[in-house]
C-alpha positions, 0 to 999 in steps of 0.5 A: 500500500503507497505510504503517505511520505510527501516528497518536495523537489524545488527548481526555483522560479518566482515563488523562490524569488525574492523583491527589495519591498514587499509592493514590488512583484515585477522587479523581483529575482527569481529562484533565490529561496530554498526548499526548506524556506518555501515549505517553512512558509506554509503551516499545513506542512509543519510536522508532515512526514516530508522529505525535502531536496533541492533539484535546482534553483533557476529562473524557468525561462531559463530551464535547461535539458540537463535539469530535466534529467535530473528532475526526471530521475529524482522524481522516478526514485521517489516514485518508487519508494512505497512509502511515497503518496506523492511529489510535489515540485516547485516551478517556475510560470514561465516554462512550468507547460513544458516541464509538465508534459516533458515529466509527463511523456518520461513518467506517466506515473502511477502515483501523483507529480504535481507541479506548482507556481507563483505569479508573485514573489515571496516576498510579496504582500500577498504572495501566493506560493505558499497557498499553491505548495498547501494545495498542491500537497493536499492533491499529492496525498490525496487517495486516487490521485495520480499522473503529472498534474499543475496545481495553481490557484485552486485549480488542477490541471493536466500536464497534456492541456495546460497552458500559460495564458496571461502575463501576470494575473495570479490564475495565469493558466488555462487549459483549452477546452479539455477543462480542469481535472478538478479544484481545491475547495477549502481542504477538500478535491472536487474533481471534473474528470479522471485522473491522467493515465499511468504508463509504462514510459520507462523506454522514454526515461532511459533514452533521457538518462543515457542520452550523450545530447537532445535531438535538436527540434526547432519551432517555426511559424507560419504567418503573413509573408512566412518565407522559408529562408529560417528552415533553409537555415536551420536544415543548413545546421543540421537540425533533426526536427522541425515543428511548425506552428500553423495557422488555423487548422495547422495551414502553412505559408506555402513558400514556408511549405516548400522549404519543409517539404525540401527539409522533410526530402532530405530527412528532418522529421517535420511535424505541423500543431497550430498557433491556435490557442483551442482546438486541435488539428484534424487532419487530412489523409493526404497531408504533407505532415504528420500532425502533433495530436492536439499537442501544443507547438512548444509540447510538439517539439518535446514529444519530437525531441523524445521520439528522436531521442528514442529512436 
């Protein structure tokens, strides 16, 4: 039976950062607070059976490949000690989708990983971190819950529709039109929908730990007057993968075409999601690209990168 151990793993963010005064919640620097300090903020968690560790400490718009790993394989450690219910994980706003779906396509697990965030400092007058690190561990110790899930606001969200929508209000995320799985209420869970799926993606976790380097998959964007000098360029540099941004049902440019029909020729590995912020592609049988599956550009090129890397 899964114990009910808590497990905190920190990367930084905004919810580690830290301002000159307590008004101020743009002119702050990020990831400055360790995760001891940020679980000293929130009474809910003085005297739980927790276990605390410091992954990294970054600003999340500069969230590297090799945190990734590392984040990845501590979290699988964690998952499979049985005396674990659950992860929570510190992070920042801005790269917090990606970092979600990339735990998501590495671990699928069983038991809950979930991610949480700040919009404002800690040292903020009113900072929200510590009422998301409470909420976010009640969502981790909650009987039934499981798979990579976002926790912000009182709000869950799953790592496959989460999405930052908004520069600094403190419910920045949304979720498109799959919706919430679900909200925190006064202590208590009110679920919408089922929990993420578990899979077995231990092929996936040991391409990422034993990879020497990450397939480079790049993003391009179809718009107004889109030419394909930037794929040229970029298929020039030996990219391996390619994911453009189309718009509406993932329609491309056609000079931006013609150049990802030439990369696509010559062995890049092209796949086409949408710049649109609902919705999913449907596709067509006689199209030049594979499509991302409802995945959005930025999640597209995680799942390309880790199908490369596979391979």
């Amino acid at each position: 039976m899964t114990g009910k151990k808590l497990v905190v793993l920190a990367t930084g963010g905004t919810i580690a950062g830290r301002a000159a005064t307590a008004a101020d919640t743009v002119g702050y620097t990020a990831a400055q607070l360790g995760v001891d300090a940020l679980v000293a903020s929130v009474p809910s968690l003085a005297g739980r059976d927790l276990v605390t560790e410091q992954v990294a400490q970054v600003d999340s718009k500069d969230m590297t490949f090799d945190v990734w790993r590392a984040l990845a394989l501590r979290c699988r450690h964690w998952l499979d000690q049985q005396d674990v219910a659950g992860i929570v994980v510190t992070h920042g706003t801005d790269t917090l989708e990606e970092t979600a779906y990339f735990l998501h396509a590495a671990l699928a697990p069983a038991k809950p990983v979930v991610l949480t965030c700040a919009m404002r400092p800690a040292t903020a007058l009113s900072a929200d971190g510590p009422q998301n690190i409470a909420d976010a561990a009640l969502v981790a110790t909650s009987a039934g819950a499981r798979g990579v899930v976002v926790v912000s606001a009182g709000t869950i969200r799953g790592a496959l529709d989460v999405v930052k929508e908004h520069t600094y209000r403190l419910d920045a995320f949304g979720c498109g039109d799959a919706g919430p799985i679900g909200y925190v209420e006064g202590g208590h869970l009110r679920l919408l929908r089922e929990w993420p799926a578990a899979a077995d993606t231990q092929r996936v976790l040991d391409a990422v730990a034993k990879a020497a380097s990450w397939p480079r998959v790049e993003i391009v964007l179809s718009h107004v007057g889109a030419g394909g000098a930037m794929v040229d360029a970029l298929a020039a540099q030996g990219v391996q993968g390619l994911v453009v941004a189309g718009t509406g049902n993932g329609s491309i440019h056609r000079e931006l075409e013609g150049a990802l029909r030439g990369a696509a020729a010559a062995g890049v590995k092209v796949v086409r999601a949408t710049r649109c912020a609902q919705g999913r592609i449907l596709a067509r049988p006689d199209d030049a690209f594979a499509d991302s599956a409802g995945l959005s550009p930025v999640k597209a090129r995680i799942a390309l990168m880790l199908e490369l890397m596979a391979a």
